[in-house]
C-alpha positions as a Markdown table, in Angstrom:
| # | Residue | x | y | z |
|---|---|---|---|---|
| 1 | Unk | -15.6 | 17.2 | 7.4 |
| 2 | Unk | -13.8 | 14.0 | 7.0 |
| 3 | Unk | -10.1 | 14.6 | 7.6 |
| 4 | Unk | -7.7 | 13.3 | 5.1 |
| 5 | Unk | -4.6 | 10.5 | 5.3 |
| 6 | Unk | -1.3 | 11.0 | 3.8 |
| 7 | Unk | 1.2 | 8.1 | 4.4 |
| 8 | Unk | 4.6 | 8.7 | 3.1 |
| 9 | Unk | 6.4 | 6.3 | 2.0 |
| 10 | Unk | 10.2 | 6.0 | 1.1 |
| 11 | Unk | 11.5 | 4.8 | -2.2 |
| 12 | Unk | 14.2 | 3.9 | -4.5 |
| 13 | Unk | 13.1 | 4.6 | -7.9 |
| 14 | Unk | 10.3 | 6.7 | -8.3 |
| 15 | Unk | 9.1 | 5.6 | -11.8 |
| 16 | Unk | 9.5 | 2.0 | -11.3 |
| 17 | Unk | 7.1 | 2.3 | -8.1 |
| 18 | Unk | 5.0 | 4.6 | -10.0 |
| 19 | Unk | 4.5 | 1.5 | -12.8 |
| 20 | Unk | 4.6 | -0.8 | -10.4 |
| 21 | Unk | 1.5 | 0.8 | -8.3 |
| 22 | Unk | -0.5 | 2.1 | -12.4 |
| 23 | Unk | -0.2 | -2.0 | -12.9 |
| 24 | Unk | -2.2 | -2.3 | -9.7 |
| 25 | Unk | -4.9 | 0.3 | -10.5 |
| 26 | Unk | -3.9 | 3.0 | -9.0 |
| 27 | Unk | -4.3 | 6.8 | -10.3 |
| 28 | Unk | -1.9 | 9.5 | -9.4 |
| 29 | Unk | -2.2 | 13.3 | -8.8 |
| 30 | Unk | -0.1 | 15.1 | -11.2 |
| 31 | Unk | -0.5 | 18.3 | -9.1 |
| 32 | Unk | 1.5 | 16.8 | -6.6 |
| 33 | Unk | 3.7 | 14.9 | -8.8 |
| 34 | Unk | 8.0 | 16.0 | -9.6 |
| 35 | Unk | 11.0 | 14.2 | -10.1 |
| 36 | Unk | 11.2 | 13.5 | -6.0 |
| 37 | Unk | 7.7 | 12.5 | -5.3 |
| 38 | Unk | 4.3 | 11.4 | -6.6 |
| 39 | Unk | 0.8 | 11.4 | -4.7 |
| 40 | Unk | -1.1 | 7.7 | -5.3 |
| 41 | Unk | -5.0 | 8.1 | -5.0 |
| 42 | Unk | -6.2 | 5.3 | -2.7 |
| 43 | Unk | -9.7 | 7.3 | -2.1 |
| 44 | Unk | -11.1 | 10.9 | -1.6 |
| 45 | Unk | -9.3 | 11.2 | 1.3 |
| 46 | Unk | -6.7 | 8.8 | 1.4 |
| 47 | Unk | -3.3 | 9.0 | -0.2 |
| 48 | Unk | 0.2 | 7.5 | -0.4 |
| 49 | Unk | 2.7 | 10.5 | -0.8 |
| 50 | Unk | 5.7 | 7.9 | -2.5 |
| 51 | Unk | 9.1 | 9.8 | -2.5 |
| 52 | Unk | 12.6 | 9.1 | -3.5 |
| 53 | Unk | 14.7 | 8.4 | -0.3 |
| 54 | Unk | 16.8 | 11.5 | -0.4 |
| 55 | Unk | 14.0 | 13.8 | -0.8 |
| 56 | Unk | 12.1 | 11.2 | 2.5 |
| 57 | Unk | 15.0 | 11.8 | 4.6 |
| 58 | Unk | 14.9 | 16.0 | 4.4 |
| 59 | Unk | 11.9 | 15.1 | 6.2 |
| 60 | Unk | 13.3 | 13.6 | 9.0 |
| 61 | Unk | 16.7 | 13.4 | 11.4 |
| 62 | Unk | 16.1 | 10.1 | 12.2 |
| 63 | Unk | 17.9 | 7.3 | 9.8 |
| 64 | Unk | 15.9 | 5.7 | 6.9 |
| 65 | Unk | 15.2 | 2.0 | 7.6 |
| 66 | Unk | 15.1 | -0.9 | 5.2 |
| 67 | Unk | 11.9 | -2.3 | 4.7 |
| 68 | Unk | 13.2 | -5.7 | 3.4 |
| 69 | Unk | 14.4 | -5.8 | 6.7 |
| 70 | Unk | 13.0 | -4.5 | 9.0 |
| 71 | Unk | 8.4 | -3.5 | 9.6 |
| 72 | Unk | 8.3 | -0.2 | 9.6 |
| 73 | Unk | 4.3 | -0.2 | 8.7 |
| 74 | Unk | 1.7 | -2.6 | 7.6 |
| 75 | Unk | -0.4 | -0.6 | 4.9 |
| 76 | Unk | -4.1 | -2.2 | 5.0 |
| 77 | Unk | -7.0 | -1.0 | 2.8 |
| 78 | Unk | -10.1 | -3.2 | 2.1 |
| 79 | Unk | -11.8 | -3.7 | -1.0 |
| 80 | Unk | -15.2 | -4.8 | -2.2 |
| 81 | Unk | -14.9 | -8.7 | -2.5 |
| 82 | Unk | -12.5 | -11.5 | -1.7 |
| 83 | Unk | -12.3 | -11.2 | -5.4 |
| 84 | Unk | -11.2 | -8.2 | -5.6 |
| 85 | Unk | -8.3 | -8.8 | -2.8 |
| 86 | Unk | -7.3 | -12.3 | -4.8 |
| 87 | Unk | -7.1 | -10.1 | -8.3 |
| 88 | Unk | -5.2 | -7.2 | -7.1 |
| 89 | Unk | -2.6 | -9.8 | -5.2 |
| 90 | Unk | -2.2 | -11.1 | -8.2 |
| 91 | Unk | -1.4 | -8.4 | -10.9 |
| 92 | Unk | 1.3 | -7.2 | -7.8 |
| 93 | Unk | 3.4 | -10.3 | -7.9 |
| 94 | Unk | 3.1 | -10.2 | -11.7 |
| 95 | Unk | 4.3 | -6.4 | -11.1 |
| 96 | Unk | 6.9 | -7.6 | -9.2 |
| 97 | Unk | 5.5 | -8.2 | -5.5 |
| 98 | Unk | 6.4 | -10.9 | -3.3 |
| 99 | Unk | 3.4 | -12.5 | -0.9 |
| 100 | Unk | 4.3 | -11.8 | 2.4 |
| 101 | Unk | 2.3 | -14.3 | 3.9 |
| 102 | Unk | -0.2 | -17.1 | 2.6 |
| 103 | Unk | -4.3 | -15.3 | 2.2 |
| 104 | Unk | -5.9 | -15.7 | 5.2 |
| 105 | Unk | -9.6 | -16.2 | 6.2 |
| 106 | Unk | -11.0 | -15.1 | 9.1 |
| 107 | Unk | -14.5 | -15.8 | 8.0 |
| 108 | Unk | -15.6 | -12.5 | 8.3 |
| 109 | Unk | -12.5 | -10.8 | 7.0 |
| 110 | Unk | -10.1 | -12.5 | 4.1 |
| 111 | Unk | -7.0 | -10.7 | 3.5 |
| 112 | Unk | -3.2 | -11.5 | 1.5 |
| 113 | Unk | -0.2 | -9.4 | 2.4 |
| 114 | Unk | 2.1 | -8.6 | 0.2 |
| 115 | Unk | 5.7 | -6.8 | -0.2 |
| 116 | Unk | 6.1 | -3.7 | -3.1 |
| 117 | Unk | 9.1 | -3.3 | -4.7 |
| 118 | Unk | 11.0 | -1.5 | -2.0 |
| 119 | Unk | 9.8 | -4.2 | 0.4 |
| 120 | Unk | 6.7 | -2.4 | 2.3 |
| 121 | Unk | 4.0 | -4.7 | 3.5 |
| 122 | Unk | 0.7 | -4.3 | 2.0 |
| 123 | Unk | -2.6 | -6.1 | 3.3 |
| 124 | Unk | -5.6 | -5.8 | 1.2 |
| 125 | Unk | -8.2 | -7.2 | 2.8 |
| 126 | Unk | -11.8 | -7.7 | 2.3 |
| 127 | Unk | -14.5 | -7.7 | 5.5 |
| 128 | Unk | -18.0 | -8.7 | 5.8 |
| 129 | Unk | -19.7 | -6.5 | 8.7 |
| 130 | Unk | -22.4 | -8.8 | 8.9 |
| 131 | Unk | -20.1 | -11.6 | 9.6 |
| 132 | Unk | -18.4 | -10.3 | 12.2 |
| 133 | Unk | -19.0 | -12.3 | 15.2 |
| 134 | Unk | -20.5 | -10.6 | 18.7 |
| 135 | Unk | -18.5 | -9.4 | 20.8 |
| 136 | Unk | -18.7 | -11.2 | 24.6 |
């Protein structure tokens, strides 16, 4: 049985990261949904659990950092086609995303990075395993 991935993230608003992430294409799960968190489908069994910072920190003794300072993570997912990675960038910066760093091409991976509105990286990437050179 495939084991499941819940990354919690900390935010500031939770309905402005909730449109932000909808203008993206993302779905949420209203069963796990409240004024202090939401849980943002990225596939059967991977999730981003997105919840206000005073409700993150009951979680944790260690003090919250600031992502638009500090990496705390770097939040890579692929999709199907460099397309796909080049349309998605896109509808976050009209969203309200900054690029992080210019697209990249590694032949047989492309990727962009971008930073959500409380400043965590995101790397959508697309890879082609037949591309992939052999390993020496």
């Amino acid at each position: 049985m495939p084991r499941k991935l819940f990354v919690n993230l900390p935010v500031k608003d939770l309905d402005r990261s909730v449109a932000f992430f909808t203008a993206l294409g993302f779905n949420f799960n209203p069963q796990f949904t409240d004024a202090n968190a939401t849980c943002m489908i990225v596939s059967d069994d991977s999730f981003v659990m997105l919840l206000v910072e005073p409700f993150f920190q009951g979680f944790t003794a260690k003090p919250l950092g600031d992502a638009r300072q500090q990496t705390e993570v770097l939040l890579a997912f692929s999709l199907d086609s460099r397309e796909e990675v080049d349309e998605l960038v896109g509808k976050a910066v009209a969203a309200g995303a900054t690029i992080t760093q210019p697209a990249r091409d590694h032949g047989f991976m492309y990727q962009q990075s971008f930073a959500d509105l409380d400043g965590h990286q995101w790397e959508p990437f697309f890879m082609d395993p037949d591309a992939v050179p052999p390993s020496t």
